[in-house]
PyMOL commands that place a pseudoatom at each C-alpha (Angstrom):
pseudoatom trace, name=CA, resn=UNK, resi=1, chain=A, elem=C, hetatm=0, pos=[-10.234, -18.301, 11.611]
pseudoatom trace, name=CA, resn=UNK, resi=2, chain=A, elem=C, hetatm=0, pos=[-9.702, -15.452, 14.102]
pseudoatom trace, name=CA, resn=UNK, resi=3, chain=A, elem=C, hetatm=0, pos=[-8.570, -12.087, 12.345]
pseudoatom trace, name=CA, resn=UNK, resi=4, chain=A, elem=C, hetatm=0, pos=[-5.576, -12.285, 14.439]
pseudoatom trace, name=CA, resn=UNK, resi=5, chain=A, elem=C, hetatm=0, pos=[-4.788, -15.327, 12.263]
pseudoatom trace, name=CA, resn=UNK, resi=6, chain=A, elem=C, hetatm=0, pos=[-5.466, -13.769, 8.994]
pseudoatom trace, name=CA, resn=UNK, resi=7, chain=A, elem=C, hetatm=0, pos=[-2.243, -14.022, 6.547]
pseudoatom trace, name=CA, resn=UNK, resi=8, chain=A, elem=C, hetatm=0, pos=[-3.884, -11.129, 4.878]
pseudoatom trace, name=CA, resn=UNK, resi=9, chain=A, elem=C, hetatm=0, pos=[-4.421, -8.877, 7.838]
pseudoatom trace, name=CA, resn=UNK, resi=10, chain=A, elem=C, hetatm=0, pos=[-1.040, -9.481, 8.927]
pseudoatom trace, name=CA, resn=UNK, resi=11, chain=A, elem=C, hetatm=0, pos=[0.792, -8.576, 6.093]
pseudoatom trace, name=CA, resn=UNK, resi=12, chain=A, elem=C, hetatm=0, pos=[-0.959, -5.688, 5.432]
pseudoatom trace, name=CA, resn=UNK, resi=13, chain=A, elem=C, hetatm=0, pos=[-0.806, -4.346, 9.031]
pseudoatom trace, name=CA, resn=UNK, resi=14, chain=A, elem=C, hetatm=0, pos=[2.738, -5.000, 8.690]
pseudoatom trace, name=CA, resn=UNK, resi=15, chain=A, elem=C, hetatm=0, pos=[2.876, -2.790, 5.178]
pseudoatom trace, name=CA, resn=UNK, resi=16, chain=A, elem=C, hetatm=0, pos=[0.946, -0.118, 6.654]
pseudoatom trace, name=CA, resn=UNK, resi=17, chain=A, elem=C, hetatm=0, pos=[3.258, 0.127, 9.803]
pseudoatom trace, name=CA, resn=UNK, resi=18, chain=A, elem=C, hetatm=0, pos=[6.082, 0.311, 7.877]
pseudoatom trace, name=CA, resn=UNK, resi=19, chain=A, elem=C, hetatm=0, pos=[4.662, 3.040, 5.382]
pseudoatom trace, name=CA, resn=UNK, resi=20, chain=A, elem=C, hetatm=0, pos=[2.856, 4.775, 8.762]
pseudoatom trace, name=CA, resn=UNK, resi=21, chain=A, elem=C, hetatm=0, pos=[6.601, 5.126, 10.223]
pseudoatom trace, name=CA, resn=UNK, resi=22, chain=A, elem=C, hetatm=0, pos=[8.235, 6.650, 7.062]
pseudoatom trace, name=CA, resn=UNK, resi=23, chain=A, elem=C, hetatm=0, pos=[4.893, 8.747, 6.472]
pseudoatom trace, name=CA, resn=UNK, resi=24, chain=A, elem=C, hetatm=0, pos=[6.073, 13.037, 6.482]
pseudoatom trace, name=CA, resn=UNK, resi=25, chain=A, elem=C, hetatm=0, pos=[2.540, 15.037, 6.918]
pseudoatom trace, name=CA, resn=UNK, resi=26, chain=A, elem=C, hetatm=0, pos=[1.535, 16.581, 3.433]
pseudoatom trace, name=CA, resn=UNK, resi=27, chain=A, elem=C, hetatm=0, pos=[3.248, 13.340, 1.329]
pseudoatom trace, name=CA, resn=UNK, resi=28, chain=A, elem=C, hetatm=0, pos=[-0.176, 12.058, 0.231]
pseudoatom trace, name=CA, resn=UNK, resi=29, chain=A, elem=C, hetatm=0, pos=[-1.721, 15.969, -0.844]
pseudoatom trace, name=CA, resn=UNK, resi=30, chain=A, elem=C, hetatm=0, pos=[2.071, 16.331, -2.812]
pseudoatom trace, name=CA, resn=UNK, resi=31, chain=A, elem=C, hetatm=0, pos=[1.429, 12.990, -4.453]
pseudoatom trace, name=CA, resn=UNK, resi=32, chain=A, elem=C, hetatm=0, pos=[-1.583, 13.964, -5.817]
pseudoatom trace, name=CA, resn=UNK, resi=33, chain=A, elem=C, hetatm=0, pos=[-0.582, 17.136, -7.248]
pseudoatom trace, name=CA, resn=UNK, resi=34, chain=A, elem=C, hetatm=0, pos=[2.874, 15.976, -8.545]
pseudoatom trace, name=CA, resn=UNK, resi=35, chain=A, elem=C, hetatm=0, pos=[2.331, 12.438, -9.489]
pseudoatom trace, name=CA, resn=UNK, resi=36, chain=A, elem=C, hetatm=0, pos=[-1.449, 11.993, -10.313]
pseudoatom trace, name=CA, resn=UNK, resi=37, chain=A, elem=C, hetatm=0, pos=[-0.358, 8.821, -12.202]
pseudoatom trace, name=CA, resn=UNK, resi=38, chain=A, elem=C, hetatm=0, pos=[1.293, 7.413, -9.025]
pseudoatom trace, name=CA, resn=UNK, resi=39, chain=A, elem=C, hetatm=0, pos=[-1.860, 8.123, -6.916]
pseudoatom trace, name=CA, resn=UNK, resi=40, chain=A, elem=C, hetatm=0, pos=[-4.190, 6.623, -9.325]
pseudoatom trace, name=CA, resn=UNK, resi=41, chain=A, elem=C, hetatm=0, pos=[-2.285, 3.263, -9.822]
pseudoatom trace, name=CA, resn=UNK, resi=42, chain=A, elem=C, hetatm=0, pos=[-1.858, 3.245, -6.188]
pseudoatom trace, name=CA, resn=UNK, resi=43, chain=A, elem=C, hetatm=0, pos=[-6.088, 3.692, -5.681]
pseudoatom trace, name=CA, resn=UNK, resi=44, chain=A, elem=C, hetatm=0, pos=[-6.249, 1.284, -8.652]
pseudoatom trace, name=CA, resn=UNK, resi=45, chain=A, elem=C, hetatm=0, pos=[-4.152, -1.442, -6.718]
pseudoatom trace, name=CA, resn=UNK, resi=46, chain=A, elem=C, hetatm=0, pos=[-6.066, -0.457, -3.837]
pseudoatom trace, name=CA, resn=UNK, resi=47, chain=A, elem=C, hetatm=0, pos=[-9.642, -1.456, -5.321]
pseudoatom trace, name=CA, resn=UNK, resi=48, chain=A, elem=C, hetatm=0, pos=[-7.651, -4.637, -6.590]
pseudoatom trace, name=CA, resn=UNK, resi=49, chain=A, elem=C, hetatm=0, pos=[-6.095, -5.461, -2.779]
pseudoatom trace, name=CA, resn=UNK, resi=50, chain=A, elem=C, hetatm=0, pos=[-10.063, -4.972, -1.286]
pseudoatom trace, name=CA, resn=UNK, resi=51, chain=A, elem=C, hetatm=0, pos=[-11.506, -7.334, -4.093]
pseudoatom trace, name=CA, resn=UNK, resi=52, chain=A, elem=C, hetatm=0, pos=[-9.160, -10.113, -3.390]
pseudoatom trace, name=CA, resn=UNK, resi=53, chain=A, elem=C, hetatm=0, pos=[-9.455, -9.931, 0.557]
pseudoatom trace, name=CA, resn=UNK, resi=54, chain=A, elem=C, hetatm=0, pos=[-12.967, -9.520, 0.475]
pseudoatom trace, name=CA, resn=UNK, resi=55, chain=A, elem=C, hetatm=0, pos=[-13.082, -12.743, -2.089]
pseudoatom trace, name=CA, resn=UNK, resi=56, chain=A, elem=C, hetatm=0, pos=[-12.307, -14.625, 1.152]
pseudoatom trace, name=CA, resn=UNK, resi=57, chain=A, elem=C, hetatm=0, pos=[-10.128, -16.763, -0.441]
pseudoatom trace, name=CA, resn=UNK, resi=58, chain=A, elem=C, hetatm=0, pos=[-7.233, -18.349, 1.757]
pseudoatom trace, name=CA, resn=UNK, resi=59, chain=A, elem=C, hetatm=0, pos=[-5.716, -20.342, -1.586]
pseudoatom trace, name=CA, resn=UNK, resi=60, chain=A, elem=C, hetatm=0, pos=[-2.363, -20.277, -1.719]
pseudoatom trace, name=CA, resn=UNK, resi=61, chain=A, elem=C, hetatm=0, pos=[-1.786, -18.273, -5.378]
pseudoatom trace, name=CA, resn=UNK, resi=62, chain=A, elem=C, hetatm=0, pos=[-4.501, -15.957, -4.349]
pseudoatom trace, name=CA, resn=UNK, resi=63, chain=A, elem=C, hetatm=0, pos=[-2.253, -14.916, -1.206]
pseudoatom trace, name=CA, resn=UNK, resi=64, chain=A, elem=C, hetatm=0, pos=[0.679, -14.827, -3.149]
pseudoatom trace, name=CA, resn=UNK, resi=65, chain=A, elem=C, hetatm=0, pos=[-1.110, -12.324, -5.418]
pseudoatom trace, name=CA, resn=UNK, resi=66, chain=A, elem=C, hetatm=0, pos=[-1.966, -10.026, -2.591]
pseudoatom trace, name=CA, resn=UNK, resi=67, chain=A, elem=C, hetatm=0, pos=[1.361, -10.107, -1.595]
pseudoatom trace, name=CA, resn=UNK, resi=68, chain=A, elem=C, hetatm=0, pos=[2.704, -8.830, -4.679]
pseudoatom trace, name=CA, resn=UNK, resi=69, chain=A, elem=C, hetatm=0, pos=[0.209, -6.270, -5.345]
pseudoatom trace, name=CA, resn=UNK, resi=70, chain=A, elem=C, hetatm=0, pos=[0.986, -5.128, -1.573]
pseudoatom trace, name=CA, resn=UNK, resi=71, chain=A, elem=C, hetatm=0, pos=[4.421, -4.660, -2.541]
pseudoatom trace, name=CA, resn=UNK, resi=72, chain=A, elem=C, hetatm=0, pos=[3.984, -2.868, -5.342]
pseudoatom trace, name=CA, resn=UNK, resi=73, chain=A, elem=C, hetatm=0, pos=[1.103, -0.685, -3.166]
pseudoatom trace, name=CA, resn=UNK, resi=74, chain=A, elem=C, hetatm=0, pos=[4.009, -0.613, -0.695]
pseudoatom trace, name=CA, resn=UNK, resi=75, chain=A, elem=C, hetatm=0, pos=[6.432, 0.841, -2.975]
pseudoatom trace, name=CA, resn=UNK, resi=76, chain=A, elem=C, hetatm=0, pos=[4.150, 3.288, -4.629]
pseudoatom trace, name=CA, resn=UNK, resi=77, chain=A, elem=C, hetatm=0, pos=[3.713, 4.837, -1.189]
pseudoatom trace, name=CA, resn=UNK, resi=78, chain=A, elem=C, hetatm=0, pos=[7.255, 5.293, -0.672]
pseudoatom trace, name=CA, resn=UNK, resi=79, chain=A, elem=C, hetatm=0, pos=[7.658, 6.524, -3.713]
pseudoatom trace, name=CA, resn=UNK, resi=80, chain=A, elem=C, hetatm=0, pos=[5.830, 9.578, -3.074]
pseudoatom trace, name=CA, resn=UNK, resi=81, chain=A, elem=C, hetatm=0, pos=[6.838, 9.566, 0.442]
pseudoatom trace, name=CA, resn=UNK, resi=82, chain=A, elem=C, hetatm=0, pos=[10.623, 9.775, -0.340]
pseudoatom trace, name=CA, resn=UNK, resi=83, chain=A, elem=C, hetatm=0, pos=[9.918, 12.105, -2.945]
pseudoatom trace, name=CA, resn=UNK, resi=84, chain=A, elem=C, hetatm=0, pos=[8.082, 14.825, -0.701]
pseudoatom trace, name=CA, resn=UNK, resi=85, chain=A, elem=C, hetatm=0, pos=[11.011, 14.001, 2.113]
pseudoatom trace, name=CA, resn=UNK, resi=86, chain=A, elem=C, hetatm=0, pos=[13.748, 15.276, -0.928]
pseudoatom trace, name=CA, resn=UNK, resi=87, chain=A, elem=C, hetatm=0, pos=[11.350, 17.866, -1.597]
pseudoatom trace, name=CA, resn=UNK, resi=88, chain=A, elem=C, hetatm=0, pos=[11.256, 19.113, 1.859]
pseudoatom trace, name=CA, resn=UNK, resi=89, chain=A, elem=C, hetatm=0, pos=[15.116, 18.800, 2.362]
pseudoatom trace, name=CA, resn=UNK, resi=90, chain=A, elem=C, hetatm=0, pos=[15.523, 21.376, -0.736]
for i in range(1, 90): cmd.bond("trace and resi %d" % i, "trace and resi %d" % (i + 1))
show_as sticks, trace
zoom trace
């Protein structure tokens, strides 16, 4: 399977464009001063994103588990990322 063929590489590059676009330099250093608990679940899904695509896996229910935690690693980022945006706005 060519990496351009890779369910798991595509989604994610697709998550990380999406989260790249939005992205306000600074977000990431706020996050981790005003929601440690945010950035830690975030580096916790993280680990649990690289342990799944480095299983190698291609079964079905493992992909749809990646998905989900990608969403929620998704969401977490835009959390703090809409947060620091409000923040900036005063």
């Amino acid at each position: 399977m060519a990496i351009h063929d890779d369910p798991f590489e595509s989604i994610f590059r697709k998550a990380l464009s999406e989260i790249s676009a939005r992205y306000s330099p600074g977000a990431l250093r706020y996050g981790e001063r005003r929601f440690p608990s945010v950035k830690r679940e975030i580096e916790e899904v993280e680990e649990r994103l690289n342990r799944i695509w480095k299983s190698g896996s291609r079964d079905e229910e493992v992909f749809k588990q990646f998905r989900d935690l990608l969403k929620r690693w998704y969401h977490l980022n835009l959390r703090i990322i809409e947060n620091y945006r409000r923040r900036k706005r005063g």
